[in-house]
N, C-alpha and C positions, 0 to 999 in steps of 0.2 A: 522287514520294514513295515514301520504303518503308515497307509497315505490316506488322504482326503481327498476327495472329487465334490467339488461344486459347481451345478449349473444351477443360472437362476431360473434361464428358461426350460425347465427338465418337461413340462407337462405342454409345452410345443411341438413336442416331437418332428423336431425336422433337422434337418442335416447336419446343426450345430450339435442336436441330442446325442444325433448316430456317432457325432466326433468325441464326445466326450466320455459317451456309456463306452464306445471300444478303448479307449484309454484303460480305462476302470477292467473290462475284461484280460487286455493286454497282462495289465498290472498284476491283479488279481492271480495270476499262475505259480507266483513264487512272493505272493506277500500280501499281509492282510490290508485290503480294501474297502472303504467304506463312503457312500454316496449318502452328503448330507442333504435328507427331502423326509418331508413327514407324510407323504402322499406313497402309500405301495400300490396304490392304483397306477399312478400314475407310472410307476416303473416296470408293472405288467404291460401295462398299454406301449410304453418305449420297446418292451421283449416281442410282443406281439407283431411291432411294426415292422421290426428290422431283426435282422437274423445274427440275434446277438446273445450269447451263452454269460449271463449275469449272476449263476447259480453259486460261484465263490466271495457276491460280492454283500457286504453289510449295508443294510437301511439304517440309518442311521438318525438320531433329533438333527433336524436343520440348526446346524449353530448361527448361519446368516440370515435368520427369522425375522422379521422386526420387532417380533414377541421373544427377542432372547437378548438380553441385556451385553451391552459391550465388553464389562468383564467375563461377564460368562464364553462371551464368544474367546477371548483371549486365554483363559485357563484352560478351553479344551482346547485350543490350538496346540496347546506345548505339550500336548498326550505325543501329537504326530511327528514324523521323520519329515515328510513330504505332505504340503499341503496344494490341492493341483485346483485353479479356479476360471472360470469363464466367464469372462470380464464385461459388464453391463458400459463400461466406458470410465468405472472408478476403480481405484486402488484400495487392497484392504491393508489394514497395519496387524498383523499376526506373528505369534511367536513358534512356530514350529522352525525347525529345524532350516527346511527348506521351504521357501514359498514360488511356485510359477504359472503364471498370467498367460492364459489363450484368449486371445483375439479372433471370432470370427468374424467380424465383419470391423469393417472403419469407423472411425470417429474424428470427428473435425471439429475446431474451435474448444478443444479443451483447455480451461486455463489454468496455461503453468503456476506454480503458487509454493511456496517452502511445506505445505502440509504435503505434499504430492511430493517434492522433491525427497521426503524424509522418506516416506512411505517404498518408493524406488529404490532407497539403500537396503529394504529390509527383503526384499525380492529377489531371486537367486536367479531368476533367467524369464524371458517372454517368446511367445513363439505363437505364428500365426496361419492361418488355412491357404494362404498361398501370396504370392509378390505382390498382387495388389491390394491386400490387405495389411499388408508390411510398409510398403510407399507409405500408406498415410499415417500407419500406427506409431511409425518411427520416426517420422515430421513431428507430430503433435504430442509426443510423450517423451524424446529428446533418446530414443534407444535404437537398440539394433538387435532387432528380434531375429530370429530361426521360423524359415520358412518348414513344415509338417503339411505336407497333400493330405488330403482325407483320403481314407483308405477305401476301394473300391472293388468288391467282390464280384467277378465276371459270372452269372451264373445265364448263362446264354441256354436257348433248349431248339435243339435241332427240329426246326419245323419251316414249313414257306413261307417264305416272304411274300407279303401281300402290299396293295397302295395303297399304305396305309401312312398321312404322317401326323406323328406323335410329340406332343408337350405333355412334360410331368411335373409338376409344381402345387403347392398350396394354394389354396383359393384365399386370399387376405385383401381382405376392401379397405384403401386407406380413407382417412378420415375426411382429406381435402381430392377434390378431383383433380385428375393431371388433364394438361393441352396437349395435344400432338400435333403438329402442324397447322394451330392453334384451332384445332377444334375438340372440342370437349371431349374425356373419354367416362360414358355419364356414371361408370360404375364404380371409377377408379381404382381398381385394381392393382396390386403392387406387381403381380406376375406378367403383366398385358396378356391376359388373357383374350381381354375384349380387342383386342388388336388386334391380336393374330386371328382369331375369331371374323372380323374385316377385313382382313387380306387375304383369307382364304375363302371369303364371298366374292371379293373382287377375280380372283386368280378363276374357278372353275367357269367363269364365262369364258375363260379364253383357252386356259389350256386342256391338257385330255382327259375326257372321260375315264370313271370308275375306279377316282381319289376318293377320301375323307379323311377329315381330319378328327383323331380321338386328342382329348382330353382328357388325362388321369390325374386326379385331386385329391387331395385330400380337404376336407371343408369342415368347419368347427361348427359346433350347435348351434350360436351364434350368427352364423352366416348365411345360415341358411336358407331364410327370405330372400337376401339377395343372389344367392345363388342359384335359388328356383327364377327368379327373372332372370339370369343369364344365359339357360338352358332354353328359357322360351326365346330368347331373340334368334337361338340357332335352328327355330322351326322350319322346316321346307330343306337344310342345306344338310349334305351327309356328313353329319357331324356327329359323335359318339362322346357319350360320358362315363369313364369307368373311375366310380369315388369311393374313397380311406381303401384302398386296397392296401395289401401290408409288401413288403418287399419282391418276397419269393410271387406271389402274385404280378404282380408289377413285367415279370420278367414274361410272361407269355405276352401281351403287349407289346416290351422292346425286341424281343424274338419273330415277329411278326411284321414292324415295320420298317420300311424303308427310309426313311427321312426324318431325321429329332430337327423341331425348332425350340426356340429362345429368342425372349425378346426384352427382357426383364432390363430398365433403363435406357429403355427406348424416350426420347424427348423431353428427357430429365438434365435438369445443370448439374452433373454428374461432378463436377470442380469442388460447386459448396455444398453438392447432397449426394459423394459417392457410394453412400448407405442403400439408394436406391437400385443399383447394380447388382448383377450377380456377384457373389465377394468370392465363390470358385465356383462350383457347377459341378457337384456329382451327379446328377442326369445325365448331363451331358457324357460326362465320362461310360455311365453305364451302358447310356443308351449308342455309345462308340463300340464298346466292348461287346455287345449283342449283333454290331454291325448297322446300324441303320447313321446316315450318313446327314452330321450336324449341321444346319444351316442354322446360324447362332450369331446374333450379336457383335459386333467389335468393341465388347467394353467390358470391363472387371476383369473376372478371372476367368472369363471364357477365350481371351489372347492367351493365355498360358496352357491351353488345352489343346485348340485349334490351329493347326499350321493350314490356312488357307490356300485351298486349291492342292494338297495333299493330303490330308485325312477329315476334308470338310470344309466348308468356309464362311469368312465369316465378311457380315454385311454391315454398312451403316445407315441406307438410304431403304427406306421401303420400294421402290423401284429396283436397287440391288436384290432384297429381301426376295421381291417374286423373279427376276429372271435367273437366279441363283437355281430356287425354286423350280421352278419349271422348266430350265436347260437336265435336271437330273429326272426329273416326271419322263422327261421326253428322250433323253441318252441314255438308254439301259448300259452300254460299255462305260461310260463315264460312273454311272453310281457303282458296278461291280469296283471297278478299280477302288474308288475314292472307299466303299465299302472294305474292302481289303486291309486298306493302311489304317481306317479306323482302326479297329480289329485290334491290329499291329500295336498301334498308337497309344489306346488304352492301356495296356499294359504296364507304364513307367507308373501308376498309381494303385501298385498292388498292398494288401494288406501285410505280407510279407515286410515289405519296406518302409510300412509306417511302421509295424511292429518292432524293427531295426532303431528308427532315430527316435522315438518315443524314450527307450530304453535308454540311446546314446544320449538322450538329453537329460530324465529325469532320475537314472538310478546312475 
């Protein structure tokens, strides 16, 4: 078979990237693959990040250009068997054989309209990175998507654990600042960085000696200014910056600490801007899988991750946030356990089993 893979965000390289180039891999073992991007840098730098074998797959001219005229997009479509795409929040109208629509994150207030309803007939199936990105997708587009977990490779390395605790996230400054319990958060950050950054100022006056907190980012050219001023507001506190590390990297980090947070939709209207939420949480999951014990969130797709008070738990209140916090600082039996069933827990989101419903779904 011949299939197509589009992402539009390919040169983000973040966990949408990782979901769509391992499709392409997947694929790619028994038929020809082809990733429409005009940038081969850009798909070095995706090989580079993430531990991902792209060697059987085609570069291909971007047909979804807006330097490539509508028929043209349409006469290569009917080249392919399976045309596979990751959805900006529109529908495209193609003539390949098969056409199917991934959703990583939600979309709300899309309106229904006959050019969208037509465009839905010509779609063979939609499918999404986890239930709460299905809830919305399938509200507002009138469907019933298939849930696909992102696949999550446990590459854990036997070394000690140290008090260390850990967030891994992009470093991304939204454009308007958010309130949290209406006071400004001045950098605006979509990850809360700056949040959690504050609550773990607040927390080391009270609880025990010989924490810190790392931060592992990734941070675009662009960000950069701002990012050097957020590095300096953590002067004086033990705080650690390890930035663009690539995966395999990443993992001496998860290997090392005791405690993942998240906080990504913390004091957002999460109703009419679900978008700002984690939409699943592979961090989360890896940094389960290495063992270090998630204190995360109660919102998006970190409920589907987290069975609270058994492989980690999850908070609403920043007061939950630190005595969560600090009851595992201070219970070494309590994190072994809850350590354990992380472990355990990770597991149901092996690459094995995406590579299973991928297949079940698109060939």
């Amino acid at each position: 078979m011949r299939i197509g893979i589009f992402d539009p965000y390919l040169d983000d390289l973040g966990g949408g990237e990782k979901y769509m180039a391992t499709i392409a891999q997947v694929l790619s073992k028994d038929n020809q693959v082809d990733i429409f991007w005009d940038e081969k840098k850009d798909i070095e730098e995706l090989t580079q990040r993430f531990p991902l074998d792209l060697s059987k797959v085609n570069l291909t001219k971007n047909i979804f250009s807006r330097n490539v005229s509508y028929i043209e997009k349409i006469k290569e479509s009917l080249k392919y068997d399976v045309i596979i795409i990751l959805s900006d929040g529109s529908l495209p109208m193609l003539l390949s054989k098969k056409t199917f629509i991934h959703f990583q994150q939600p979309f709300v207030n899309i309106s229904p309209n006959f050019k969208n309803s037509l465009k839905k007939t010509k779609i063979t199936g939609f499918f999404c990175n986890s239930e709460f990105t299905k809830s919305h997708i399938d509200k507002e587009f009138g469907i019933n998507s298939l849930v696909i977990y992102p696949p999550v490779d446990v590459k854990a390395k036997n070394v000690k654990k140290e008090n260390i605790i850990l967030n891994v996230g992009r470093f991304r400054v939204r454009d308007v600042t958010t309130s949290v319990n209406g006071a400004a958060q001045g950098i605006g950050d979509f990850k809360k960085q700056g949040l959690m950054l504050d609550v773990f100022k607040d927390m080391i006056k009270k609880g025990p000696a010989g924490w810190k907190l790392v931060f592992a980012v990734s941070v675009k050219k662009h960000e950069e200014g701002i990012f050097k001023k957020f590095k300096e507001s953590a002067k004086g506190v033990p705080v650690e910056f390890v930035v663009n590390k690539n995966n395999d990297e990443l993992w001496d980090i998860y290997s090392k600490a005791k405690i993942y947070w998240h906080a990504s939709g913390f004091g957002e209207d999460l109703n009419n801007h679900p978008e700002f939420a984690e939409h699943f949480g592979i961090s989360t999951v890896e940094a389960m899988g290495a063992g270090c014990v998630p204190v995360v969130i109660k919102a998006g797709g970190q409920k589907e991750i987290v069975t609270s008070g058994k492989d980690g738990f999850l908070w609403e209140t920043l007061d939950e946030f630190k005595s969560m916090t600090l009851n595992l600082m201070q219970n070494n039996q309590l994190w072994e356990q809850i350590s354990r069933n992380a472990k355990v827990s990770a597991k149901r989101f092996s690459r094995h089993e995406f590579e299973r419903r991928v297949k079940g779904l698109i060939l």
